[in-house]
C-alpha positions in Angstrom: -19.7 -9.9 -15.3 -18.6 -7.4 -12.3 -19.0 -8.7 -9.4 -21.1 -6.5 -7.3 -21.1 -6.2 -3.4 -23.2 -4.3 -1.2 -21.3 -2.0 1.2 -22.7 -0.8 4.1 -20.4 2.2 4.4 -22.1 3.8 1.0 -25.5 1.1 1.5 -25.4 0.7 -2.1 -24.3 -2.1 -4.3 -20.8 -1.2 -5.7 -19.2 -2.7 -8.6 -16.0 -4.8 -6.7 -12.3 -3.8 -8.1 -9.2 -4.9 -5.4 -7.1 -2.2 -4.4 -4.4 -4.4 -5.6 -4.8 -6.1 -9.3 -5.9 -9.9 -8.8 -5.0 -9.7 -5.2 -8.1 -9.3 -2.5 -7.2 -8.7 1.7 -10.2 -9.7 3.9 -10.5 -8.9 7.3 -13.1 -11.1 9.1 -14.2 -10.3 12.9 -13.3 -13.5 15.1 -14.9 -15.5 17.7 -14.7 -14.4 21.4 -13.2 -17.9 22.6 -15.1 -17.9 26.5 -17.6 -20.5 25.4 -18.6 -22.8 21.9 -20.0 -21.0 18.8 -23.4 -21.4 17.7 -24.8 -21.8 14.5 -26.2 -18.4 14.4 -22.5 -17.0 14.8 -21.4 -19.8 12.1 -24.1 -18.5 9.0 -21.6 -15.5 9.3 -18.9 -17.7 9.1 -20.3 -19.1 5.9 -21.4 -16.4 4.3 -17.8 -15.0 4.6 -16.6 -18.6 3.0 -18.9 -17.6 -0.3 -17.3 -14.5 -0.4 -14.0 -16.0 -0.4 -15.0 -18.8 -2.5 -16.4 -16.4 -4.9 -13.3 -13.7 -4.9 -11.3 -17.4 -5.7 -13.3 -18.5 -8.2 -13.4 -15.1 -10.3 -9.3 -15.5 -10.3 -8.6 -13.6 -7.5 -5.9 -14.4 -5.1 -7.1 -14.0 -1.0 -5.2 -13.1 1.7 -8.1 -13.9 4.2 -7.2 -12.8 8.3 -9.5 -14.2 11.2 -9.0 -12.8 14.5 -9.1 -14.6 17.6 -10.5 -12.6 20.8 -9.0 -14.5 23.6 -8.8 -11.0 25.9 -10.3 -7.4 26.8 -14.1 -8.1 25.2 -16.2 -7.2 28.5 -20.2 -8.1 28.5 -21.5 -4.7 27.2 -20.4 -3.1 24.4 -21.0 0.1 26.7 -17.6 -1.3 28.4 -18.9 -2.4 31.1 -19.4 -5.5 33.1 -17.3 -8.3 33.1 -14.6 -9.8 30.9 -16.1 -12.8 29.2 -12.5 -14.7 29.1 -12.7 -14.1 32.6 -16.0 -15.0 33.4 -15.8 -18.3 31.0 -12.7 -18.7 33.1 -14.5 -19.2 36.6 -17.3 -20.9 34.9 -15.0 -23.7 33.6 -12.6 -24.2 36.3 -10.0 -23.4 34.2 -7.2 -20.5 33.4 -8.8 -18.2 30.8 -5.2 -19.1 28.5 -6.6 -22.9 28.7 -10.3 -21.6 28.4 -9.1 -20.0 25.2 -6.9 -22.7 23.6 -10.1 -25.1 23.7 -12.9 -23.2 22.6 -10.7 -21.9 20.0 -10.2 -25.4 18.8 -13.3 -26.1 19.2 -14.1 -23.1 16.7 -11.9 -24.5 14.0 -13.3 -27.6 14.5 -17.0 -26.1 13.4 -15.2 -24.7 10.3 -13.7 -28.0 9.4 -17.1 -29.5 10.0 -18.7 -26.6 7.3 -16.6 -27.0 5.2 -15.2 -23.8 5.9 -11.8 -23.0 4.0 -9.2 -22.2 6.9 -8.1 -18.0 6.7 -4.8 -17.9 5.7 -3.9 -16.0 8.7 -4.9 -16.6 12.2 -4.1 -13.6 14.9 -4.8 -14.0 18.7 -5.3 -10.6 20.3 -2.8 -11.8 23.2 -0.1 -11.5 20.5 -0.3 -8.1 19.5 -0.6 -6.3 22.5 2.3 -3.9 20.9 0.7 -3.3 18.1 -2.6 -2.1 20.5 -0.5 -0.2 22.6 1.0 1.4 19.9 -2.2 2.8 18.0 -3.4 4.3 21.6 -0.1 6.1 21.2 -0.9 7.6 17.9 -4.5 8.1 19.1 -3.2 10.0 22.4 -1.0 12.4 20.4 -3.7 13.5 18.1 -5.6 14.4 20.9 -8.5 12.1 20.9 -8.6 10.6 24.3 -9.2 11.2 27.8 -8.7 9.0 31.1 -10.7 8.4 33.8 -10.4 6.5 36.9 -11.1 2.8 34.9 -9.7 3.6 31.1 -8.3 5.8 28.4 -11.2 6.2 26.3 -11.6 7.4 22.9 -13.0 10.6 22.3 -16.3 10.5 20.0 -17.4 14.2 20.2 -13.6 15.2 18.3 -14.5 13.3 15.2 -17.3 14.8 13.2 -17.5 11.3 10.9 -17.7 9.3 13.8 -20.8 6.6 13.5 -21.1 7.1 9.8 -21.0 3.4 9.0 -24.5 2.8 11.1 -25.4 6.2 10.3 -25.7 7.3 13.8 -27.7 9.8 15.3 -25.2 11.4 18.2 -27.6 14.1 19.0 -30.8 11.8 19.2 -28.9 8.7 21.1 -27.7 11.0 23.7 -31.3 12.6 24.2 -32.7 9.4 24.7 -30.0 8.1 26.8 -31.4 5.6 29.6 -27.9 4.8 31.1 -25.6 6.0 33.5 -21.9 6.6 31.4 -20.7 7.4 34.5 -17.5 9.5 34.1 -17.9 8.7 29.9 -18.1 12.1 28.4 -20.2 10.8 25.9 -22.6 7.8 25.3 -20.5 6.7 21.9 -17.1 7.2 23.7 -15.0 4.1 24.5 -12.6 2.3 25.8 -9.4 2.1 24.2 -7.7 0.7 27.4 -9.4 -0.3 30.4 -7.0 -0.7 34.2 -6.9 -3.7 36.0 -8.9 -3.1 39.3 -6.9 -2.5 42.3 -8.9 -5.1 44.2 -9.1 -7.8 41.9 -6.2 -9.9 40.1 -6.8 -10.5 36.7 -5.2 -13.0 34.5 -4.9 -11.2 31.5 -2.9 -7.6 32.1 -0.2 -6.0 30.8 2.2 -3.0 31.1 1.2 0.0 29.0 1.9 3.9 29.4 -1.3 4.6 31.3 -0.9 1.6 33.6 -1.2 -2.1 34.1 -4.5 -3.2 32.1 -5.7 -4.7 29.1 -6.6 -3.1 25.6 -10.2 -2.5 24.9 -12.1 -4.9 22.1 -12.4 -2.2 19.3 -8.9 -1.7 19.1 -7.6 -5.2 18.1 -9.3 -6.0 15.1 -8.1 -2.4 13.5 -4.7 -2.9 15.0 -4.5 -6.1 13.4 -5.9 -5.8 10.2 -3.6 -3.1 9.8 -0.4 -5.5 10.5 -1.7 -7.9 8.1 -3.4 -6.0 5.4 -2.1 -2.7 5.5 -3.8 0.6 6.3 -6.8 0.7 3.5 -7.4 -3.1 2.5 -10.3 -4.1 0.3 -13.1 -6.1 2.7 -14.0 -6.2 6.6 -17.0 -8.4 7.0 -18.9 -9.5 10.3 -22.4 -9.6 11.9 -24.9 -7.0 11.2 -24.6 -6.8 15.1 -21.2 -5.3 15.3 -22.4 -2.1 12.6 -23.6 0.2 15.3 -20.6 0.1 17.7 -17.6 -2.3 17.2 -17.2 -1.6 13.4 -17.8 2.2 13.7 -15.1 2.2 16.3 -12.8 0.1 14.5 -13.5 3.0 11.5 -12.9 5.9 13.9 -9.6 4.6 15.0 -8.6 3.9 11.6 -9.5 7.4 10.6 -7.2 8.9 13.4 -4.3 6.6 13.1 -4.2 6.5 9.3 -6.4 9.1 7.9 -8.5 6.1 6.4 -11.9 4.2 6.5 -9.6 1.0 6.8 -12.0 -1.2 4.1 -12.8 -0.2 0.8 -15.8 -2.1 1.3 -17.8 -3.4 4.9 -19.7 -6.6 3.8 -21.9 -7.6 7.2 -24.1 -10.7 7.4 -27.5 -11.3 8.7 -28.8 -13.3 12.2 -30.2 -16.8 12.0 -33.5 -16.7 14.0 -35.3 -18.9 16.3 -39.3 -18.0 16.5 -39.3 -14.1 16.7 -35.5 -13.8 17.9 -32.0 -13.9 16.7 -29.8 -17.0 17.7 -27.5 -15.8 21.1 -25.6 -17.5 23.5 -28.2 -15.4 26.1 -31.2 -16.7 24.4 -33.2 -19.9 25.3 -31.8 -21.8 23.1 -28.2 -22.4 22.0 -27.5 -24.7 19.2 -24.2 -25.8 18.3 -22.5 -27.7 15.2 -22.1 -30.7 17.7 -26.4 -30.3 18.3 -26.9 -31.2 14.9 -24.3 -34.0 15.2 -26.1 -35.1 18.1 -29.8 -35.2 16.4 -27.7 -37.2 13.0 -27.9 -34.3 11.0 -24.6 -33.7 8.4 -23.4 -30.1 9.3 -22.9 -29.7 5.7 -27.1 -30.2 5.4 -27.0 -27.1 7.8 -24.5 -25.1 5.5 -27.3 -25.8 2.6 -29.9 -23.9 4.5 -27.4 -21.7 4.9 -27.5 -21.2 1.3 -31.1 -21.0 1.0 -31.3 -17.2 2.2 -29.3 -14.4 0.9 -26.9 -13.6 3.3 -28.7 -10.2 4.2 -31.4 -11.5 4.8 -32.4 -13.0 8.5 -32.8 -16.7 8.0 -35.3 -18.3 10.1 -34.2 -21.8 11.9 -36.7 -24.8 12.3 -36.0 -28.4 12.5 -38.2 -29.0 9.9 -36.1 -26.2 7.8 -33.1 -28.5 8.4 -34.7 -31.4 7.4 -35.6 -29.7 3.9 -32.0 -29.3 3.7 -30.8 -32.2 4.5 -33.2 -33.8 1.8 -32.5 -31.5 -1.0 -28.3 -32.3 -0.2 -29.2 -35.8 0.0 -31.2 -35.4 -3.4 -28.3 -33.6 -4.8 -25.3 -36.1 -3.6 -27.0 -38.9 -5.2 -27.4 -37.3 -8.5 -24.2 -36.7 -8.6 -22.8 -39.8 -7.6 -24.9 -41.5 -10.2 -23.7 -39.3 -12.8 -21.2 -40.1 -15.4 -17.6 -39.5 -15.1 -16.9 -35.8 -15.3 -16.4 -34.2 -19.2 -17.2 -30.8 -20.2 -18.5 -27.9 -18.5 -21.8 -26.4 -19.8 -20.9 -22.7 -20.5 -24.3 -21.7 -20.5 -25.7 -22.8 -17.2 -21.9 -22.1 -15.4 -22.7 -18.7 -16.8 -25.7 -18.2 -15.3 -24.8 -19.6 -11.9 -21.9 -17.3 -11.8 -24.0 -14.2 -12.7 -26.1 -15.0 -9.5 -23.2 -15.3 -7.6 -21.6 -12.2 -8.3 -24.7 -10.1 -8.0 -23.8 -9.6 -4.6 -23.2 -13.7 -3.6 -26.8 -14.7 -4.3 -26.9 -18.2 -3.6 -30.3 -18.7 -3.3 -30.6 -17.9 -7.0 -27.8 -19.4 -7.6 -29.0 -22.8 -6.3 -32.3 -22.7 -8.7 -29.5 -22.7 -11.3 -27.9 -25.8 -10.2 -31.5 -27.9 -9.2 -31.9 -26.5 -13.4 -29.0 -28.1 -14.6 -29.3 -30.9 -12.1 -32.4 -32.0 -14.2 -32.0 -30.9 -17.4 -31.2 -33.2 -20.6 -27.9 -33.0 -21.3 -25.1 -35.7 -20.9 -24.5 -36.9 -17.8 -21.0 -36.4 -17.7 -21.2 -32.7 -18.7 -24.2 -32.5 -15.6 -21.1 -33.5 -13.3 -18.8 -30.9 -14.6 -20.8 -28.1 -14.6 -21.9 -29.0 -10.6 -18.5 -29.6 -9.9 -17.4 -26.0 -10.7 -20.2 -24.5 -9.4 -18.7 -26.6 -6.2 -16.1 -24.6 -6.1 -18.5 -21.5 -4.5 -21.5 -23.6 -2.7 -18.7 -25.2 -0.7 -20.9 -28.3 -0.2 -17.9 -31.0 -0.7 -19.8 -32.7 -3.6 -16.6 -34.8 -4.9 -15.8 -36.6 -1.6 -19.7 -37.7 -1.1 -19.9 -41.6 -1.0 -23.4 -43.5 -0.1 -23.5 -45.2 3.4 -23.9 -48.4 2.7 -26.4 -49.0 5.5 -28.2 -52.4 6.6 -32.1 -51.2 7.2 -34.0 -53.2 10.0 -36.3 -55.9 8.9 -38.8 -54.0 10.8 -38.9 -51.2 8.5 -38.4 -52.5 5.4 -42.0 -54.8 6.2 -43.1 -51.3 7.1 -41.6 -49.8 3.3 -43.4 -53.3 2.2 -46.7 -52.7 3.5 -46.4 -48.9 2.4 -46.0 -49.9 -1.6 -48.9 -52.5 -1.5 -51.0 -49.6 0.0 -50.4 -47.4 -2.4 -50.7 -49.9 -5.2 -54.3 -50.8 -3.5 -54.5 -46.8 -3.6 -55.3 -47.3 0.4 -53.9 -43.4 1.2 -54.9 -43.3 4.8 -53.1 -46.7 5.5 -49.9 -45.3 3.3 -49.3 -42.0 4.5 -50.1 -43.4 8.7 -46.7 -46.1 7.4 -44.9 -43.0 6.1 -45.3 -41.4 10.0 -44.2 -44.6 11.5 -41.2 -45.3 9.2 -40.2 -41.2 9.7 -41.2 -41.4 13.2 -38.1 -43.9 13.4 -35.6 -41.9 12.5 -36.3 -42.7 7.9 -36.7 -41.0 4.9 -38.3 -42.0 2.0 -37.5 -41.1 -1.4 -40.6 -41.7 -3.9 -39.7 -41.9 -7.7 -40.9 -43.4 -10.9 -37.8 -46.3 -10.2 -39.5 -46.8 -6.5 -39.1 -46.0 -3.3 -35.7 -45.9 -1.5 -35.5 -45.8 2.4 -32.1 -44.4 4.3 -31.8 -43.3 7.8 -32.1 -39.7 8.5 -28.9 -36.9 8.7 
């Protein structure tokens, strides 16, 4: 089967083909390293994994690039307020370099604990501040910028295609505008290279041509995708977020510099939500990877939920959501574990799972496939072969799952006691108020026709 993937630029699903034969470039938009990642930002994350996981499985060799934005991202995407590195910076205490170097560790620390395959290339804006400079250049000589007293700022009204990706309505936005752009000619235009202020010392500035500043967010990511994967490349994924104005930008500088669209194909995933909002490091509450750690949850039970949803789709978060999960791995790591030595693979249900998987990385159909197999009649052996290649794309690190071997308080298993005698005297009241007490203690209980088993929670 072709796999299929939906691309925002033509909002169609497209049959996939690399520009390159058996050779795939991905661009992937990188964390802004001022404070910790949430789990919201990380269902991207994991949804660009699949992908990758996917592309891998089908044969395909990846060359998969992550930025790091440790510079030049200010609060607005209007370009305005503050820089986050440098707000993070007087928040911590610390130099916005050493700000950087820890959340960024902290960031690849999260993937680890995912089970997120490292890129293969890692670029920190602070590196390529050249190769920024030098796409301004090409920018400037075309005759798409103007300055003002704070920036060199990209022209929006010169480039008929501009907003195309988020199918942007120019006219309307600037009709409706409710902000001051101040000496912005235009509401879409921006910043391609903002000045350091002349009363304030910044930590982050360099030399350019227009004078001692920093280079605007947009024009990282295109300048270093370009370094890495050339001037057309086959995928840029992100957050649904960045459609409207960082990836439309990233397009129109691409258009200038190169004459291209940059991707062959713009993959964006969906937000993880809390209640009636998306997950933010603004909103009320901001869960990390180490949150779930802290509440004895396995990130990995979190990645599962992750593959519940199709990746554009919003995902609701609850506790009770990640509990599910966590069962349903727990379910799924003991089956496997109990299973036979590994044998053959059953063509027929790896067939099936990969048709779900490359109909635009459907997971969650993908994972009624494997709970199919997981129950079906045949060999054990062949049960663990199957799941182990289908492994390969659910990410969930099947293969190096051992049991806890975990003593359970005297206390609880009297409770597990009492429990089974109730439910043998068919006493359902009494049995299910035992199930709240052993839960309430931080248990699980896992009824079958063999009995009931009892493990702590995460």
């Amino acid at each position: 089967m072709t796999l299929k993937l939906y691309d925002t630029y033509r909002r169609s699903l497209c049959d996939f083909e690399p520009i390159t034969p058996g050779k795939v470039g991905i661009y992937a938009c990188g964390p802004t390293v001022y404070d910790y990642a949430h789990i919201g930002n990380l269902r991207t994350y994991v949804f660009e994994d699949i992908l990758r996981r996917v592309l891998e499985f089908k044969g395909f060799s990846v060359e998969h690039v992550v930025n790091i934005t440790d510079m030049g991202h200010l609060t607005s995407d209007g370009d305005t307020g503050e820089d986050k590195m440098e707000k993070g910076s007087r928040k911590a205490g610390e130099s916005a370099w050493d700000i950087a170097e820890r959340f960024t560790d902290a960031f690849k620390s999260d993937l680890n604990n995912l089970n997120i395959l490292e890129p293969t290339t890692w670029c920190r804006a602070t590196d390529h501040i050249p190769e920024q400079i030098a796409d301004i250049g090409k920018i400037e000589a075309k005759g798409f910028t103007y300055k003002t007293s704070d920036g060199i700022y990209f022209d929006t009204s010169k480039l008929d295609s501009y907003g195309y990706l988020a199918r942007l309505d120019k006219e309307g936005l600037a009709e409706g505008a409710r902000v001051d752009v101040g000496e912005k000619h235009s509401l879409t235009d921006f910043a391609l290279w903002k000045f350091s202020p002349m009363d304030d010392q910044r930590q982050m500035e360099w030399e350019s041509p227009w004078g001692v500043g920093f280079p605007g967010w947009h024009i990282e990511c295109s300048a270093m995708a370009v370094k890495y994967l050339g001037e057309k490349f086959d995928i840029h994924c992100g957050g649904k977020d960045h459609i409207p104005v960082h990836h439309s930008n990233e397009i129109a500088q691409s258009e200038v510099c190169h004459g291209t669209t940059l991707a062959n194909f713009w993959l964006h995933g969906y937000f993880l939500e809390t209640d009636s909002s998306k997950m933010s490091k603004s909103s009320g509450e901001f869960l990390r990877v180490q949150t779930l750690v802290d509440r004895e949850y396995d990130p990995l039970a979190y990645r599962y939920l992750c593959l519940t949803a199709h990746y554009r789709s919003d995902l609701k978060f609850t506790w009770e959501s990640l509990d599910s999960a966590s069962i349903a791995l727990g379910r799924l790591r003991s089956a496997f574990y109990s299973w036979d030595d590994a044998s053959d693979v059953d063509p027929d249900f790896l067939m099936r799972f990969s048709e779900q998987v490359e109909r635009d990385l459907n997971t969650a159909t993908a994972l009624a496939v494997v709970w199919e197999m997981a129950k079906s009649d045949l060999d054990s052996s062949v049960r663990k072969a199957t799941l182990l290649e289908m492994d390969r794309v659910l990410g969930l690190d099947l293969a190096n799952w051992e049991p806890i071997v975990e003593t359970i308080p005297e206390e609880i298993l009297l409770l597990v006691e009492s429990r089974r005698l109730a439910r043998q005297e068919k006493n359902w009241p009494l049995a299910d108020d035992l199930r709240d007490q052993i839960v309430g203690a931080g248990y699980e209980l896992d009824d079958s026709a063999a009995g009931t088993s009892v493990r702590r929670k995460g």
